[in-house]
Every structure is written in C-alpha cells, then in structure tokens.
VMD Tcl script that draws the C-alpha trace (Angstrom):
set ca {
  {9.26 14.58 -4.99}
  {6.66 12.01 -6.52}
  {2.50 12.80 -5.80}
  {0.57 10.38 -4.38}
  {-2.89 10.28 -4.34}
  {-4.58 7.85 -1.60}
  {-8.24 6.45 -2.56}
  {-8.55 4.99 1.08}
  {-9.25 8.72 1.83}
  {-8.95 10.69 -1.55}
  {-5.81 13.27 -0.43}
  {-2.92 13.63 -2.27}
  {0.43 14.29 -0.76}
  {4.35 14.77 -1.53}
  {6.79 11.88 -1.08}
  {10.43 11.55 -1.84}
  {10.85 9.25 -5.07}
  {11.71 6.03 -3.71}
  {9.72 5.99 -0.80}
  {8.00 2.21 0.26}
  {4.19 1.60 0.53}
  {4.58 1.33 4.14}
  {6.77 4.66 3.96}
  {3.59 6.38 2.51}
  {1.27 4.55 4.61}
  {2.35 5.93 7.76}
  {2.77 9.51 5.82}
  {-1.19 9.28 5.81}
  {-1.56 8.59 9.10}
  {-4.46 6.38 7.94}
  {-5.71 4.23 10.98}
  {-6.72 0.90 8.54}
  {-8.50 -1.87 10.88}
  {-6.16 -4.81 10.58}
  {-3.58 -2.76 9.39}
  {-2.61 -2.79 5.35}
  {-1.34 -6.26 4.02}
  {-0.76 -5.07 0.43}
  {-1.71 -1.44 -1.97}
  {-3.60 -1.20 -4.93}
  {-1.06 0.99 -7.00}
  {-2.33 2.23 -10.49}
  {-5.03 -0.68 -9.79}
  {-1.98 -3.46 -9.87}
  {-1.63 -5.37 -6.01}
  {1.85 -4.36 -4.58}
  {3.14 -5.56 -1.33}
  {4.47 -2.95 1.04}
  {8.00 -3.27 0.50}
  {6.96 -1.74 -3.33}
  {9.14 1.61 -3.84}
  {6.91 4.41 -6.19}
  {9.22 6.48 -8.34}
  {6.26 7.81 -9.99}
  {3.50 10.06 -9.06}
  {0.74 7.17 -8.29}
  {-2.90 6.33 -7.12}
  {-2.62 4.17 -3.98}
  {-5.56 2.20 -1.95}
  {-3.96 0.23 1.30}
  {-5.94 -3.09 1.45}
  {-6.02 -4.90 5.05}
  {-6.99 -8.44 5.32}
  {-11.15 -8.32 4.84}
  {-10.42 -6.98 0.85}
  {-10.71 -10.36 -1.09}
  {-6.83 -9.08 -2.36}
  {-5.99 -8.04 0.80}
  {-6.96 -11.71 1.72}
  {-4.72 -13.02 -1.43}
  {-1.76 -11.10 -0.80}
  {-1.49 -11.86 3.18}
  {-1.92 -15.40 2.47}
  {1.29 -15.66 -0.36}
  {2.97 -13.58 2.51}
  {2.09 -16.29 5.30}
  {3.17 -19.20 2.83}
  {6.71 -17.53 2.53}
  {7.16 -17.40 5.96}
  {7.35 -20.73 6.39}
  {9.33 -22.36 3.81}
}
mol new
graphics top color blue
foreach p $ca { graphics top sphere $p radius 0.5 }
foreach p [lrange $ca 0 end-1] q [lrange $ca 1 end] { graphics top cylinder $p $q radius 0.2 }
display resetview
C-alpha cells in the first residue's frame, strides 16, 4: 500500500501501489466542479492516467486552474489528430 496525501482537502489515505490518478480521485470522493483534468503530484502536472508507486502529495486540478487549463487543452489537441 502507497500513502497519499490530497491537498484539495488535506487527508491522507491508503492506495494499492499502482493505482491511477483517477483511481485515487474517486477513492476521495472529492466532488471537484468541472471534474479533475490533470493532478499536481509532488508539485509536477500528471494527467490522470499517471500510476503512483510511491507514497505522494496529490492536488486534482479541474479546468479554471491556469494548469488545469494547460493540461485539458494538450488533451483536446490529441483528440483530434
């Protein structure tokens, strides 16, 4: 198991190691407006797909965070190549 600690509400919980942003974002039951487009982890941008195998400090960013904004953006330009 692998601590995370989530700054969008400052708890920490247990996670299996290898478990996805979105894995651990639902494990908060955090209620985001927008919903979360990409994580601060360890203060580096992730996108939700990231796997932690480490204990970690996470912040879920939505769409109004200026990297929030950034990452959904990239994700959007993917799409449609």
């Amino acid at each position: 198991m692998l601590q995370i600690c989530c700054k969008n509400n400052n708890i920490s919980k247990n996670f299996p190691i290898g478990s996805s942003l979105l894995d651990i974002y639902n494990g908060f039951n955090l209620d985001i407006p927008y919903g979360p487009v990409s994580a601060k982890v360890n203060n580096k941008v992730e996108g939700l797909n990231y796997r932690a195998y480490n204990n970690k400090d996470v912040e879920f960013l939505n769409i109004l965070n200026p990297s929030g904004t950034v990452s959904y953006t990239h994700l959007r330009a993917h799409e449609t190549k």
